[in-house]
C-alpha positions as CSV (number, residue, x, y, z in Angstrom):
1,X,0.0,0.0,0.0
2,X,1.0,3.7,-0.5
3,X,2.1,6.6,1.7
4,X,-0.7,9.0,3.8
5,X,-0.2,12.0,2.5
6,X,-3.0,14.0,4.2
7,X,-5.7,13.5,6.9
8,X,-9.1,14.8,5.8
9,X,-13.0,14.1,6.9
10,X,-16.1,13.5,4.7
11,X,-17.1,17.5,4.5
12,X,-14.0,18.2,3.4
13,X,-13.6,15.8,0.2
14,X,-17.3,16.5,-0.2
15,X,-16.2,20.2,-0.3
16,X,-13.5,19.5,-2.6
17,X,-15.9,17.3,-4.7
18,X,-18.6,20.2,-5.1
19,X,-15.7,22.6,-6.5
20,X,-15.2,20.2,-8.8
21,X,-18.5,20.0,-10.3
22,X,-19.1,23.7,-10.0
23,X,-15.8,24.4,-12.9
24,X,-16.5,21.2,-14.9
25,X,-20.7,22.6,-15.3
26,X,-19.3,26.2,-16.0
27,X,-17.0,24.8,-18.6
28,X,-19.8,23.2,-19.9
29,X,-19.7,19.8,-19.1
30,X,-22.4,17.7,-17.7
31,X,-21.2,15.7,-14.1
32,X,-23.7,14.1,-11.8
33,X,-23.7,15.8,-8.5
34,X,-24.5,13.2,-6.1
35,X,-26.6,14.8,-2.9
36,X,-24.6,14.8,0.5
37,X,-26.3,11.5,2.0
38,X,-25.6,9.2,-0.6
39,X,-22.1,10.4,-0.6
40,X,-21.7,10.2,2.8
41,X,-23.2,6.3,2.3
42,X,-20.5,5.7,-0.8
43,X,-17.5,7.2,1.8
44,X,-18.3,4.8,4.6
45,X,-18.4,1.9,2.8
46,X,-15.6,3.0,1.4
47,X,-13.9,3.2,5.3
48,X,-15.9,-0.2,6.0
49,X,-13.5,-1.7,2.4
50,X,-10.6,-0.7,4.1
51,X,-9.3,2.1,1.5
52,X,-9.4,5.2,4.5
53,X,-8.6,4.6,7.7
54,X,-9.5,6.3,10.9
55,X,-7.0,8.5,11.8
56,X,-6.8,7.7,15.4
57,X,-9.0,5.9,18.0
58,X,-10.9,8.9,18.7
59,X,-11.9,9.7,15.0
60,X,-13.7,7.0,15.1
61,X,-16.2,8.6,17.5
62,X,-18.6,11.6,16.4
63,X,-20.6,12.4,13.4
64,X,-19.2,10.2,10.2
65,X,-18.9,13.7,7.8
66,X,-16.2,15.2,10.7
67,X,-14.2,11.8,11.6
68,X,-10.4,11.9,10.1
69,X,-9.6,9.7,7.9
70,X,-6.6,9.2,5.4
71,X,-6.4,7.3,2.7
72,X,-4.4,4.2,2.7
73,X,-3.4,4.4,-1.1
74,X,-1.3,7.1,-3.0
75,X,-3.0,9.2,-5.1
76,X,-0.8,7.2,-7.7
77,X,-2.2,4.2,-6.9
78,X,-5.7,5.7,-7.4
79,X,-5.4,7.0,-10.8
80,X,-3.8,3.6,-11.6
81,X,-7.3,1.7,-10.5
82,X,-9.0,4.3,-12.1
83,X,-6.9,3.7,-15.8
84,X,-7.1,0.3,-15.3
85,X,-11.3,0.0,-14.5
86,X,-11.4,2.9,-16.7
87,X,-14.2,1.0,-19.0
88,X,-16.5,0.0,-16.1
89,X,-16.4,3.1,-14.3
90,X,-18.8,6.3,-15.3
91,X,-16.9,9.4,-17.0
92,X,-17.2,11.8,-14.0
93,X,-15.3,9.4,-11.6
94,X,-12.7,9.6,-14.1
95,X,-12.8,13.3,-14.8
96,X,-12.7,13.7,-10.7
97,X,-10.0,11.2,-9.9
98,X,-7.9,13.8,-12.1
99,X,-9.0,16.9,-10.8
């Protein structure tokens, strides 16, 4: 597995995720924009895969959108999946594994 470069929570990826969409709609392309529930579903099972982490003990405890997590793969290692599913997976999660 790859390094931990940072140590984020939900809101913050949704955050980054919502930026995303915002330039890629004003530059005229169509994304989906999944509604905060959902996503917050789709990140913990993500957690419950074993692909974040909690960052400690105690981020484990609280509401799931503010708990730290970090990523247990490098972003290198993500846009690798992503080329190599690249067929089976819709053009937005392509588009925002790149952003």
């Amino acid at each position: 597995m790859g390094l931990s470069l940072h140590v984020y929570n939900f809101n913050m990826l949704y955050d980054t995720y919502k930026d995303w969409y915002a330039k890629t709609e004003s530059a005229g392309s169509r994304g989906l924009l999944y509604n905060f529930a959902l996503s917050l579903d789709a990140f913990e099972r993500l957690i419950e895969k074993g692909l974040f982490k909690y960052d400690s003990v105690s981020a484990a405890k609280g509401l799931k959108q503010f708990r730290m997590v970090k990523s247990v793969l490098h972003y290198t290692e993500i846009e690798k999946v992503v080329k190599e599913f690249g067929t089976v997976l819709p053009d937005t999660m392509i588009k925002w594994t790149s952003y």
